[in-house]
Every structure is written in structure tokens, then in C-alpha cells.
N, CA, C and O atoms as CSV, one atom per row, in Angstrom:
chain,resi,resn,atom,element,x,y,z
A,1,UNK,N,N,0.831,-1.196,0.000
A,1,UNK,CA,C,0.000,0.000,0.000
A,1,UNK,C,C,0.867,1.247,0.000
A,1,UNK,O,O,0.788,2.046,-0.933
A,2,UNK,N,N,2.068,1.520,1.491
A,2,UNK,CA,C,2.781,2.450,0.909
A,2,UNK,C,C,3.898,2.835,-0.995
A,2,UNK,O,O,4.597,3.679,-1.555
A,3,UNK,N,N,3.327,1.552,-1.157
A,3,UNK,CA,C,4.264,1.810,-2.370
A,3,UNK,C,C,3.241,2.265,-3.209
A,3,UNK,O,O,3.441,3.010,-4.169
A,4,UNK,N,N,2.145,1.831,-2.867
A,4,UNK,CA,C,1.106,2.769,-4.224
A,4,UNK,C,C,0.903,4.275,-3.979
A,4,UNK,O,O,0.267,4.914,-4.817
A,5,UNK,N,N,1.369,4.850,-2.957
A,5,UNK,CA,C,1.405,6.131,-2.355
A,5,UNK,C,C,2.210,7.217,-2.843
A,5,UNK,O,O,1.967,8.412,-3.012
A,6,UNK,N,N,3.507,6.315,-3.079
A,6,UNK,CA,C,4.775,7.512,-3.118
A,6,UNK,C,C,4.657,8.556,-3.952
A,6,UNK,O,O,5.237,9.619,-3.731
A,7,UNK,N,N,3.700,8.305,-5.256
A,7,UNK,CA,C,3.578,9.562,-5.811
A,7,UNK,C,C,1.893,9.807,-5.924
A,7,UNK,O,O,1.271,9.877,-6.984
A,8,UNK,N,N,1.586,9.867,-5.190
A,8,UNK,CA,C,0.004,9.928,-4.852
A,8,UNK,C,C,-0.622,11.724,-5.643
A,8,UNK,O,O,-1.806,11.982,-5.429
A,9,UNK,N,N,-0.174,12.295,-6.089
A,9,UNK,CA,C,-0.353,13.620,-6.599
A,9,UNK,C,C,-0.742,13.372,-8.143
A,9,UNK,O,O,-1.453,14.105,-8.830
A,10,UNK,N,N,-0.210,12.355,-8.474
A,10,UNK,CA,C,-0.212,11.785,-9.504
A,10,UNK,C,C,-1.515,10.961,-9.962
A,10,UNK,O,O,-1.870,10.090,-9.169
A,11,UNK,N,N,-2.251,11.113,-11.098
A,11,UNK,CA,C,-3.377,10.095,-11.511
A,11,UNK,C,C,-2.447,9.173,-12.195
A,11,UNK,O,O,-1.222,9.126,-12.303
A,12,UNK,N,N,-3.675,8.279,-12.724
A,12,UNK,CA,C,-3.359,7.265,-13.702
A,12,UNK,C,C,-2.762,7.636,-14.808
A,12,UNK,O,O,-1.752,7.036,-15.173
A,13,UNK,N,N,-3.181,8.486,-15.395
A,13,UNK,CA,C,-2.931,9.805,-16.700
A,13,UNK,C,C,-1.690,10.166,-16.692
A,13,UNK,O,O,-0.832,10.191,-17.574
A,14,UNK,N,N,-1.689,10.546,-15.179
A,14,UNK,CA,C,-0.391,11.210,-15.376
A,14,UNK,C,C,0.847,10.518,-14.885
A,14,UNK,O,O,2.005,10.924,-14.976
A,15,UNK,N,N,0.407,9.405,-14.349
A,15,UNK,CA,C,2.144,8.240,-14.208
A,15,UNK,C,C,3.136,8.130,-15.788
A,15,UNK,O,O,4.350,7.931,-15.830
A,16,UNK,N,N,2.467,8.271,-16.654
A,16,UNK,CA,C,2.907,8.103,-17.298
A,16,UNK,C,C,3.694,9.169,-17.837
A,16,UNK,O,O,4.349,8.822,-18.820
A,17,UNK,N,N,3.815,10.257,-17.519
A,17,UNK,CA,C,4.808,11.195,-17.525
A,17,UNK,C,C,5.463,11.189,-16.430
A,17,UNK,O,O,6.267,12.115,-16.523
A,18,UNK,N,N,5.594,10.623,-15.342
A,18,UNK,CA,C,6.884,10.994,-14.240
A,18,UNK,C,C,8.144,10.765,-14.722
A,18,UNK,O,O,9.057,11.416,-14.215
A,19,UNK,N,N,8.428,9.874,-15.711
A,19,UNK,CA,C,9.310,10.171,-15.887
A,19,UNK,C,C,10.318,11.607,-16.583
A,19,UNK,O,O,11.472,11.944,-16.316
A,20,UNK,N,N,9.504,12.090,-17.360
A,20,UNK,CA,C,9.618,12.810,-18.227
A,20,UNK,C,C,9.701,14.227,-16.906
A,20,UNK,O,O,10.659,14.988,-16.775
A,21,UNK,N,N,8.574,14.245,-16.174
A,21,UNK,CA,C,8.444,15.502,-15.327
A,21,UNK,C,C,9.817,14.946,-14.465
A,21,UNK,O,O,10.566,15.911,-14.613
A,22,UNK,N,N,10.560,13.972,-13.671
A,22,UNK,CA,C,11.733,13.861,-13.018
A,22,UNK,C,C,12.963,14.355,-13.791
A,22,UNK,O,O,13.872,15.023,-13.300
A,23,UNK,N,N,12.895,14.038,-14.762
A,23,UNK,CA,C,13.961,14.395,-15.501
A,23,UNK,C,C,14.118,16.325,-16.217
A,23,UNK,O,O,15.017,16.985,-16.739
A,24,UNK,N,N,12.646,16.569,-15.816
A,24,UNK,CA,C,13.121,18.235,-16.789
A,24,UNK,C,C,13.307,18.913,-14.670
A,24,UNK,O,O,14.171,19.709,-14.302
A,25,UNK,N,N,12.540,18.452,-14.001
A,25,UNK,CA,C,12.964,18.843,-12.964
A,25,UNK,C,C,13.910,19.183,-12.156
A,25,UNK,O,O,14.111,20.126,-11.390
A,26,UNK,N,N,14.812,17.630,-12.664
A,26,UNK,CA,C,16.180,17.398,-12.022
A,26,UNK,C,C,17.150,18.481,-13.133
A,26,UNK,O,O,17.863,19.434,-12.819
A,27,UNK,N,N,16.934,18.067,-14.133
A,27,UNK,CA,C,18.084,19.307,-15.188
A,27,UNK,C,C,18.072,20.583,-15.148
A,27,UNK,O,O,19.115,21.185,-15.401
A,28,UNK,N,N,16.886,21.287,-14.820
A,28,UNK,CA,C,16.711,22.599,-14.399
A,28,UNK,C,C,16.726,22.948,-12.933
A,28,UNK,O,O,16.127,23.986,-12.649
A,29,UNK,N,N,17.365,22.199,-11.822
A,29,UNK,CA,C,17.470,22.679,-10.770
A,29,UNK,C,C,16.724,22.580,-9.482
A,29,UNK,O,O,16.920,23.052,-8.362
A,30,UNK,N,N,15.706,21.731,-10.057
A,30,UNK,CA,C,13.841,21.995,-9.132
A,30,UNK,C,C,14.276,20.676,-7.577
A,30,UNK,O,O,13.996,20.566,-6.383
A,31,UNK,N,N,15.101,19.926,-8.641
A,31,UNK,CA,C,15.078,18.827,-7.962
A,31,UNK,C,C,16.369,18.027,-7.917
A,31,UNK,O,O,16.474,17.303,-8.907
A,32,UNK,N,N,17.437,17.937,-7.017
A,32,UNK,CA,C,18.721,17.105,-7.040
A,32,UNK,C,C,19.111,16.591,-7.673
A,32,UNK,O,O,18.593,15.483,-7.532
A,33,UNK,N,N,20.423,16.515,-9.158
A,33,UNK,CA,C,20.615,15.539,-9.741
A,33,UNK,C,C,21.040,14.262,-9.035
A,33,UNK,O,O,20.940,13.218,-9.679
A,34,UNK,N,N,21.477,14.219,-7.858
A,34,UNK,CA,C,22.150,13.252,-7.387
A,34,UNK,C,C,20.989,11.889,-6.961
A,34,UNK,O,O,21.383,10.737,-6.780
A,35,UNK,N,N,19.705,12.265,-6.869
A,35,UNK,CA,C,18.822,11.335,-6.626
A,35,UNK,C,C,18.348,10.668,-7.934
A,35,UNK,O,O,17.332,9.983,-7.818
A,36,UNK,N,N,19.032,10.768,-9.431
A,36,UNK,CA,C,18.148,10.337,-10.466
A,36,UNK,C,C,18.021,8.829,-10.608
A,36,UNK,O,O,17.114,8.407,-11.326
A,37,UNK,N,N,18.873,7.932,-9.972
A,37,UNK,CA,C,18.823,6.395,-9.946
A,37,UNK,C,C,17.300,6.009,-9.131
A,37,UNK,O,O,16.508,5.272,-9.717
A,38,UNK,N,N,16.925,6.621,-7.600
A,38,UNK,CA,C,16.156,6.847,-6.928
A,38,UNK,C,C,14.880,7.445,-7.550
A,38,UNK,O,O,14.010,6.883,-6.885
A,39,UNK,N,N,14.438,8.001,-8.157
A,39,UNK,CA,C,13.070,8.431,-8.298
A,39,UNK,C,C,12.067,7.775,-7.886
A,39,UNK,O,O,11.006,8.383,-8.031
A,40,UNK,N,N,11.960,6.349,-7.235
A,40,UNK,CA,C,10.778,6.406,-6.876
A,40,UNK,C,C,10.903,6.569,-5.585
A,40,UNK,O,O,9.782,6.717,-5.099
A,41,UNK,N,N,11.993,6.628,-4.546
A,41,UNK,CA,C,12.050,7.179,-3.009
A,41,UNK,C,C,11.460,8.292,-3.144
A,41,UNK,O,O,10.289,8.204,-2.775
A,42,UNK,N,N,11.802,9.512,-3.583
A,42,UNK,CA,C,10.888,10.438,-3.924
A,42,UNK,C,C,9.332,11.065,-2.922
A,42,UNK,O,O,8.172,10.878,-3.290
A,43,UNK,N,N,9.752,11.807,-1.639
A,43,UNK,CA,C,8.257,11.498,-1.319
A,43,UNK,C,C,7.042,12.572,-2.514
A,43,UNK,O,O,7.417,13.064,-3.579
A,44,UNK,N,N,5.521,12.702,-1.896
A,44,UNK,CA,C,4.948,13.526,-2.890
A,44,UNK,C,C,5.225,15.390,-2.301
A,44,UNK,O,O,5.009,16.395,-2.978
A,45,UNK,N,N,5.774,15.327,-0.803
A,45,UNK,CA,C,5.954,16.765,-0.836
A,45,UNK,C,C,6.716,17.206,-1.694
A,45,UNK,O,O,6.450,18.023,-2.575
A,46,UNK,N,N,8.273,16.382,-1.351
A,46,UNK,CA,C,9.425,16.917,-2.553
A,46,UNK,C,C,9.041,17.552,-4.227
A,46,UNK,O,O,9.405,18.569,-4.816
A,47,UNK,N,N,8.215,16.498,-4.581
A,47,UNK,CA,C,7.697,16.633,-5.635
A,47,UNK,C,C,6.369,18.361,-5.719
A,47,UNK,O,O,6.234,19.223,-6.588
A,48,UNK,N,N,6.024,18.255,-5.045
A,48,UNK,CA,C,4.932,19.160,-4.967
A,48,UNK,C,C,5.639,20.422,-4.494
A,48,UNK,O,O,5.211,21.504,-4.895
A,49,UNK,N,N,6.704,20.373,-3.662
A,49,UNK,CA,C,7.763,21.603,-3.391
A,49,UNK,C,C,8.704,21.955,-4.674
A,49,UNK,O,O,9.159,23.080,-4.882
A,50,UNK,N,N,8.856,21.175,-5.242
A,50,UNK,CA,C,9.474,21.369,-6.815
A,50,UNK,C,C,8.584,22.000,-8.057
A,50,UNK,O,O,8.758,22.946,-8.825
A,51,UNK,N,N,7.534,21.002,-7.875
A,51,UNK,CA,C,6.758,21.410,-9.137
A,51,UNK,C,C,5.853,23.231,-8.357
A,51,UNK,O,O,5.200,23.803,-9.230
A,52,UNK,N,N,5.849,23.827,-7.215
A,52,UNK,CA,C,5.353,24.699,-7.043
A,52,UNK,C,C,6.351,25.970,-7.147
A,52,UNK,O,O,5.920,27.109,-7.323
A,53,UNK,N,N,7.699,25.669,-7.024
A,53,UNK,CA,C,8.852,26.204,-7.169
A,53,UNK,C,C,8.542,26.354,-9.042
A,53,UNK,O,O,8.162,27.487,-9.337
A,54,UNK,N,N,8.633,25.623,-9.946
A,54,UNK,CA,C,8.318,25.177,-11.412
A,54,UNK,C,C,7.510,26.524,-11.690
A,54,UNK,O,O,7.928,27.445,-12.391
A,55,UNK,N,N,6.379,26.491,-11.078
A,55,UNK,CA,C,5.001,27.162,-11.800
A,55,UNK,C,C,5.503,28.770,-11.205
A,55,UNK,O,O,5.356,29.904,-11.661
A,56,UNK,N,N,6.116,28.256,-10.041
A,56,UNK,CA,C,5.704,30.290,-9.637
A,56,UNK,C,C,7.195,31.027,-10.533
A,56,UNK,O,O,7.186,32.221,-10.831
A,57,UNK,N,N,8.204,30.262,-10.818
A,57,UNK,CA,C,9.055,30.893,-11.762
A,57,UNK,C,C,8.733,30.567,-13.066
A,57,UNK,O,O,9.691,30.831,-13.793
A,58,UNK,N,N,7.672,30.046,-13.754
A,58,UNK,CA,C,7.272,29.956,-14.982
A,58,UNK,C,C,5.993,31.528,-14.687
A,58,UNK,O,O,5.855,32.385,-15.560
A,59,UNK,N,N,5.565,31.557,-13.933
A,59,UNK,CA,C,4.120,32.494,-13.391
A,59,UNK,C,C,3.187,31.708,-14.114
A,59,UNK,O,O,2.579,32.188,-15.071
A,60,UNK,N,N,2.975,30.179,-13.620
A,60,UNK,CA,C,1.494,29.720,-14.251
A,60,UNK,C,C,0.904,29.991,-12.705
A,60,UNK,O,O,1.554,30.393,-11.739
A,61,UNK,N,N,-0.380,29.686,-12.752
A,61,UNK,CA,C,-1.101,28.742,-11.414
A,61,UNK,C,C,-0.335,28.082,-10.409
A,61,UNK,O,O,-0.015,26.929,-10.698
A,62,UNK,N,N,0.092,28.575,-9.158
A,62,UNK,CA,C,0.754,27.618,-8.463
A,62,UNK,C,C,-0.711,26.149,-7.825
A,62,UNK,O,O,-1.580,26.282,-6.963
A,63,UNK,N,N,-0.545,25.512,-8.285
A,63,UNK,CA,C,-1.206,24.202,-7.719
A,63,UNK,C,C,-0.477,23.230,-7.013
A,63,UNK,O,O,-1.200,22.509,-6.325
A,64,UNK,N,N,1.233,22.876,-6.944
A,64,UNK,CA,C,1.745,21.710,-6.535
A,64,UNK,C,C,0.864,20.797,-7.410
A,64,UNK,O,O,0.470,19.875,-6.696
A,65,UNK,N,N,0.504,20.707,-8.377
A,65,UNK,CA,C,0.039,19.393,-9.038
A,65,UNK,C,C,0.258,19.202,-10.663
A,65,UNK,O,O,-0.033,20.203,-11.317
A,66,UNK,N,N,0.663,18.223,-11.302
A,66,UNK,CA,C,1.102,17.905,-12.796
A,66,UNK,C,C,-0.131,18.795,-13.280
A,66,UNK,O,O,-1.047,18.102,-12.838
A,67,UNK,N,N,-0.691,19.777,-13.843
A,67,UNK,CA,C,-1.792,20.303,-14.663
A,67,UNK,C,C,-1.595,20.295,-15.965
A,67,UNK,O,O,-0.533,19.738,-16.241
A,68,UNK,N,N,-2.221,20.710,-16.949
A,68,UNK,CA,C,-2.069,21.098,-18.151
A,68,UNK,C,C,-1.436,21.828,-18.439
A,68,UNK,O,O,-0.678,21.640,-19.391
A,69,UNK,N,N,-1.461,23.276,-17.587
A,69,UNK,CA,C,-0.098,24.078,-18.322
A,69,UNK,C,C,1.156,23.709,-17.526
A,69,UNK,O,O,2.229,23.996,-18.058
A,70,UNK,N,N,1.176,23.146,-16.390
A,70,UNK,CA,C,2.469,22.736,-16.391
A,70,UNK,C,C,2.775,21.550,-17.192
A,70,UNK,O,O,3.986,21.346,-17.102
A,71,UNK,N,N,2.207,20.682,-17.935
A,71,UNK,CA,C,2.712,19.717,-18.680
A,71,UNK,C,C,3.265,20.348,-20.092
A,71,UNK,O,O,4.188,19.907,-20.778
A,72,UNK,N,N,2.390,21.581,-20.354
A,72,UNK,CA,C,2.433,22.024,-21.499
A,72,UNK,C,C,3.645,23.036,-21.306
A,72,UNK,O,O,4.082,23.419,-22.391
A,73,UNK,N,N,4.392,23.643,-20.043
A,73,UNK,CA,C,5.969,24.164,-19.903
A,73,UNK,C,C,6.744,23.403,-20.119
A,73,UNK,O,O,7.740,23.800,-20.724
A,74,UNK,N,N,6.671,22.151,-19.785
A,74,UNK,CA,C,7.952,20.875,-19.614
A,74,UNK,C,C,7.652,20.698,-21.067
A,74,UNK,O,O,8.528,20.991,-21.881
A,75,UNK,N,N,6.949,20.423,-21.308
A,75,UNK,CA,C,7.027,19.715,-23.115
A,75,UNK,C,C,7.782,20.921,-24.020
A,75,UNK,O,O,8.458,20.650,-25.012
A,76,UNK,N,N,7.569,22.275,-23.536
A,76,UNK,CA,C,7.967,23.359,-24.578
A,76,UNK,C,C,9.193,23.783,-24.709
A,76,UNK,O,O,9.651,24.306,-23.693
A,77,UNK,N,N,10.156,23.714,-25.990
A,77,UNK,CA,C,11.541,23.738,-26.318
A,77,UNK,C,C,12.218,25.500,-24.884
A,77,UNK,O,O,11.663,26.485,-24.398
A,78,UNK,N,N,13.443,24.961,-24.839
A,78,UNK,CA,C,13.998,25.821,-24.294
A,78,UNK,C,C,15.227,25.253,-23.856
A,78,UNK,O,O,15.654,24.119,-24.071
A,79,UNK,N,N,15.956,26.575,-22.946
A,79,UNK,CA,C,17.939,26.576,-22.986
A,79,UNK,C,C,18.438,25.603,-21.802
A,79,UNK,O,O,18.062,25.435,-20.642
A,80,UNK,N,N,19.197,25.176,-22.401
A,80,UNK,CA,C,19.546,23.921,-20.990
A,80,UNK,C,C,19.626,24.506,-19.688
A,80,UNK,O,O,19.297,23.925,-18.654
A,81,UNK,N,N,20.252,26.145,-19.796
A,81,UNK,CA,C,20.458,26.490,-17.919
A,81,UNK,C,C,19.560,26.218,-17.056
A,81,UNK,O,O,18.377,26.190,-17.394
A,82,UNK,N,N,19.969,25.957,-15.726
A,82,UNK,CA,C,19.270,25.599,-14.889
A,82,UNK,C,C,18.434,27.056,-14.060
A,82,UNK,O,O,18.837,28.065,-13.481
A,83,UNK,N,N,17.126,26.486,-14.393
A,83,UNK,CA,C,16.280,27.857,-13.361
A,83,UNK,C,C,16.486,28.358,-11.902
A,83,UNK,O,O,16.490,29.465,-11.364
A,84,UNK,N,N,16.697,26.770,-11.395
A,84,UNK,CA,C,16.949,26.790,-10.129
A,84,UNK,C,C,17.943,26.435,-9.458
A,84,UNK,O,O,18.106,25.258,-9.135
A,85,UNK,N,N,18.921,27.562,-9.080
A,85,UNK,CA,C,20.136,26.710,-8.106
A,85,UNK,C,C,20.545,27.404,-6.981
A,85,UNK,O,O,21.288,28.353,-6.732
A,86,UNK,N,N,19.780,26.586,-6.339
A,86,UNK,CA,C,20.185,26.914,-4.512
A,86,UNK,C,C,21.835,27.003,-3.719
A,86,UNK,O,O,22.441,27.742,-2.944
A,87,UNK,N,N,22.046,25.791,-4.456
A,87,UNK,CA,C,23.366,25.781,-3.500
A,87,UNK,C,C,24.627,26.730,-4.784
A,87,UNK,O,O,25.856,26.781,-4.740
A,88,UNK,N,N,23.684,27.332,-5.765
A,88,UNK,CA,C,24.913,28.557,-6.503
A,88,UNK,C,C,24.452,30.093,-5.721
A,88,UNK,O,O,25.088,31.112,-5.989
A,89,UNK,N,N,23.480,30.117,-4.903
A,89,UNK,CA,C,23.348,31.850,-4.685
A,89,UNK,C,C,24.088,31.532,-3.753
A,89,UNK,O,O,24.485,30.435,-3.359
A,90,UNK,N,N,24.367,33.210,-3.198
A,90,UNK,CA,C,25.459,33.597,-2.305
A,90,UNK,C,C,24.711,33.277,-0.814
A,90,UNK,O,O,23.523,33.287,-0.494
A,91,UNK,N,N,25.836,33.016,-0.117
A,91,UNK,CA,C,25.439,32.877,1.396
A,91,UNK,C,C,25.617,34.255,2.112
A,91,UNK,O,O,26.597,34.979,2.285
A,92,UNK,N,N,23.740,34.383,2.613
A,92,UNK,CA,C,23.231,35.666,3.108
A,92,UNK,C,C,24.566,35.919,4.681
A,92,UNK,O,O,24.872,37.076,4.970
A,93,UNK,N,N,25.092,34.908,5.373
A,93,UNK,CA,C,25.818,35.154,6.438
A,93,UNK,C,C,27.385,35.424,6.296
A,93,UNK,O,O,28.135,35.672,7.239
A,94,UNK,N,N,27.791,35.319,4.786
A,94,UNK,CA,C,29.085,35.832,4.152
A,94,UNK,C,C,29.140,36.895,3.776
A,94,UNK,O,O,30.166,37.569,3.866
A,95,UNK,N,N,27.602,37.480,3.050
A,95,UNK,CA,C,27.887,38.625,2.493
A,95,UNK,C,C,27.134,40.027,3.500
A,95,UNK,O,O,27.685,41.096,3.761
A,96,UNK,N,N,26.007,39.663,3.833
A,96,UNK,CA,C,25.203,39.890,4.786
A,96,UNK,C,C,23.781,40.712,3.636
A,96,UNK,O,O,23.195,39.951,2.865
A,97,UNK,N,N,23.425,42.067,3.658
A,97,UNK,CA,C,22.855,42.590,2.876
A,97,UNK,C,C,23.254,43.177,1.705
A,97,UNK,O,O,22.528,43.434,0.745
A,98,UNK,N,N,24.392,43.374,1.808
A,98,UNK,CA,C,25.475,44.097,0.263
A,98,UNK,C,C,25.449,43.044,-0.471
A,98,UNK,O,O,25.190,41.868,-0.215
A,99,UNK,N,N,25.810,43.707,-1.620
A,99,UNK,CA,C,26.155,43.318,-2.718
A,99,UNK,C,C,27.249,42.886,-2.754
A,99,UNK,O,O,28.080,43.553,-2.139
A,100,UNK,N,N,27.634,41.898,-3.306
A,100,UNK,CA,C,29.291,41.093,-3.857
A,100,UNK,C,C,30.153,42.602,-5.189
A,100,UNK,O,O,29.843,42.881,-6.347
A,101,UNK,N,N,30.769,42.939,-4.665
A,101,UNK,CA,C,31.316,43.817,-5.981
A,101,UNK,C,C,32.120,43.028,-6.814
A,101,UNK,O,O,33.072,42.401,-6.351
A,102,UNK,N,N,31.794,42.999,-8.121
A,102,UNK,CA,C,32.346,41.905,-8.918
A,102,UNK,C,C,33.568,42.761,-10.650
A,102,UNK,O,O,33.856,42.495,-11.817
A,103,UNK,N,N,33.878,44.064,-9.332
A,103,UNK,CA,C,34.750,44.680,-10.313
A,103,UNK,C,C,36.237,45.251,-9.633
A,103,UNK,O,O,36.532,44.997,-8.466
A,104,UNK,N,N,36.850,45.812,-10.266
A,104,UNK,CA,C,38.028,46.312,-9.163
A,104,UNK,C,C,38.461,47.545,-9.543
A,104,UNK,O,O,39.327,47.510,-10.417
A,105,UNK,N,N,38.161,48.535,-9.195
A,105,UNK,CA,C,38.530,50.211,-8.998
A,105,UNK,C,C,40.312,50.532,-9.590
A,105,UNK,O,O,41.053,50.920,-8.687
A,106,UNK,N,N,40.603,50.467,-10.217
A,106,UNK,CA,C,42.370,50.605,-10.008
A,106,UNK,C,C,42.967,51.884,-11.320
A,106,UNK,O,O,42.339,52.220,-12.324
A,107,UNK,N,N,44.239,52.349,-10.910
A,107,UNK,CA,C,44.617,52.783,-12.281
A,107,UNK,C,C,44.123,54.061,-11.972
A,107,UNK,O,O,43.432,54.327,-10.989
A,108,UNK,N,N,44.558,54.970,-12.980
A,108,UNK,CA,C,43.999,56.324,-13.166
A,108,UNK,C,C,43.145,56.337,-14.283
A,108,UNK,O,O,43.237,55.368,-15.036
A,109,UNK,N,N,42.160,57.408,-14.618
A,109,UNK,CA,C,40.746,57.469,-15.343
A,109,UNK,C,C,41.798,57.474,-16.993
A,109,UNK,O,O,42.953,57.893,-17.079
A,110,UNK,N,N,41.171,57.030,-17.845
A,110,UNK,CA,C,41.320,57.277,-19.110
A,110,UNK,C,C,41.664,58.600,-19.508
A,110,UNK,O,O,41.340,59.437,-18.666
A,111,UNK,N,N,42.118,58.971,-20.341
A,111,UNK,CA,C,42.796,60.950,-20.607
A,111,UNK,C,C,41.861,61.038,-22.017
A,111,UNK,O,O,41.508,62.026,-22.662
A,112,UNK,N,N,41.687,60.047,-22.163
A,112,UNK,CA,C,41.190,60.301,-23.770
A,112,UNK,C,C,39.879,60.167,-23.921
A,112,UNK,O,O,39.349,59.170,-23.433
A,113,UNK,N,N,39.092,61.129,-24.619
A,113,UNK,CA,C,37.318,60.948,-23.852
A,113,UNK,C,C,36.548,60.761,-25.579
A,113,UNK,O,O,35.531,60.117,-25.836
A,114,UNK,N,N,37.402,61.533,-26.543
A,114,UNK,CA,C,37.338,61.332,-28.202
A,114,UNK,C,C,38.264,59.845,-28.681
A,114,UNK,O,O,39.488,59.737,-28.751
A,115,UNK,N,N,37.044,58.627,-29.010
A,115,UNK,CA,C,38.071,57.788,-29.290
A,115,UNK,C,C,37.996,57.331,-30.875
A,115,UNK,O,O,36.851,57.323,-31.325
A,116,UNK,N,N,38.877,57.013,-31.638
A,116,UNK,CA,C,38.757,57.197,-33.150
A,116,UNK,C,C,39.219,55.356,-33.518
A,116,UNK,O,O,39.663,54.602,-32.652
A,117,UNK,N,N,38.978,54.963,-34.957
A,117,UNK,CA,C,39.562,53.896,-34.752
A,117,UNK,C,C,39.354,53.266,-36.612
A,117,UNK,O,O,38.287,53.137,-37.212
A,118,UNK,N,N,40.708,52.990,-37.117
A,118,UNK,CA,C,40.876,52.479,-38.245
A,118,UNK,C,C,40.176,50.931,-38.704
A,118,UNK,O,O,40.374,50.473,-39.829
């Protein structure tokens, strides 16, 4: 019985895409690559914390549930980067509220303000 559970969010209809929804999940960030052997450990929050993460950075309907337009985002062509990556933003207790400055001040200003070029 618990094994008919694990993805309980899921109809009949729609088992037949988990795979397809694990896999655009996991490549875009929603969901750990390191669990892809595992998918069916998987509980249905994880899943429903992913796919609601999915919809509110797509701006469909947040439902936590496989719907139509979220089937109809995953099916639709787009760039491999990942939407979601947690463990790439900066840590709020390193930087605190500032900004990371990602340039370096040096040198004296340019003299030349007319620039010409062959």
C-alpha cells in the first residue's frame, strides 16, 4: 500500500509522464541531480515543493500538481540552464545585505574621452 502512495499527486494519466516531469525537474534545478537512480524514493511533498517552485518561476497557477499548463511548460523547447540553483546563490551570512562587488577600482581614469579607430 505504501508503495502505491509515493507519488500519490499523480493520476493514472499522469504516471505516465513521471518520468519525463523527473527528468526536466532534475536538469533545471527543481530537484537534485544526485537522486536520479532513486526516483521512486521520492516522497509527494518533494515533488509538490518542486513542481510549485516550477510554476511560480514559470508564473502559471501555483497548484503543486502535474496540470495542463504545467505539462504544457515541460514539453515546450527551451535553454539547458538551470532555473533553479540553490546551492549557486550567495550565502546571506558571508555577504550579509550588500552586494558582492564583482569589479576592481584601479589605475587612473582614461585621458582620452574622443576615441577614433581604423
Amino acid at each position: 500500500m505504501n508503495k502505491d502512495r509515493r507519488h500519490s499527486i499523480f493520476d493514472d494519466k499522469n504516471r505516465a509522464v513521471l518520468g519525463e516531469l523527473h527528468t526536466y525537474l532534475s536538469n533545471y534545478g527543481y530537484l537534485p541531480r544526485s537522486d536520479l537512480e532513486t526516483r521512486a524514493m521520492r516522497t509527494d511533498e518533494e515533488f509538490r515543493s518542486a513542481i510549485r517552485r516550477l510554476q511560480t518561476f514559470a508564473t502559471i497557477p501555483v497548484t503543486g500538481k502535474l496540470d495542463q499548463a504545467t505539462l504544457d511548460l515541460i514539453r515546450r523547447p527551451r535553454c539547458g540552464l538551470a532555473d533553479y540553483e540553490p546551492h549557486r546563490l550567495p550565502r546571506p551570512h558571508i555577504y550579509g545585505n550588500r552586494r558582492r562587488r564583482r569589479y576592481v577600482l584601479q589605475g587612473q581614469k582614461w585621458a582620452k574621452t574622443y576615441l577614433t579607430y581604423k
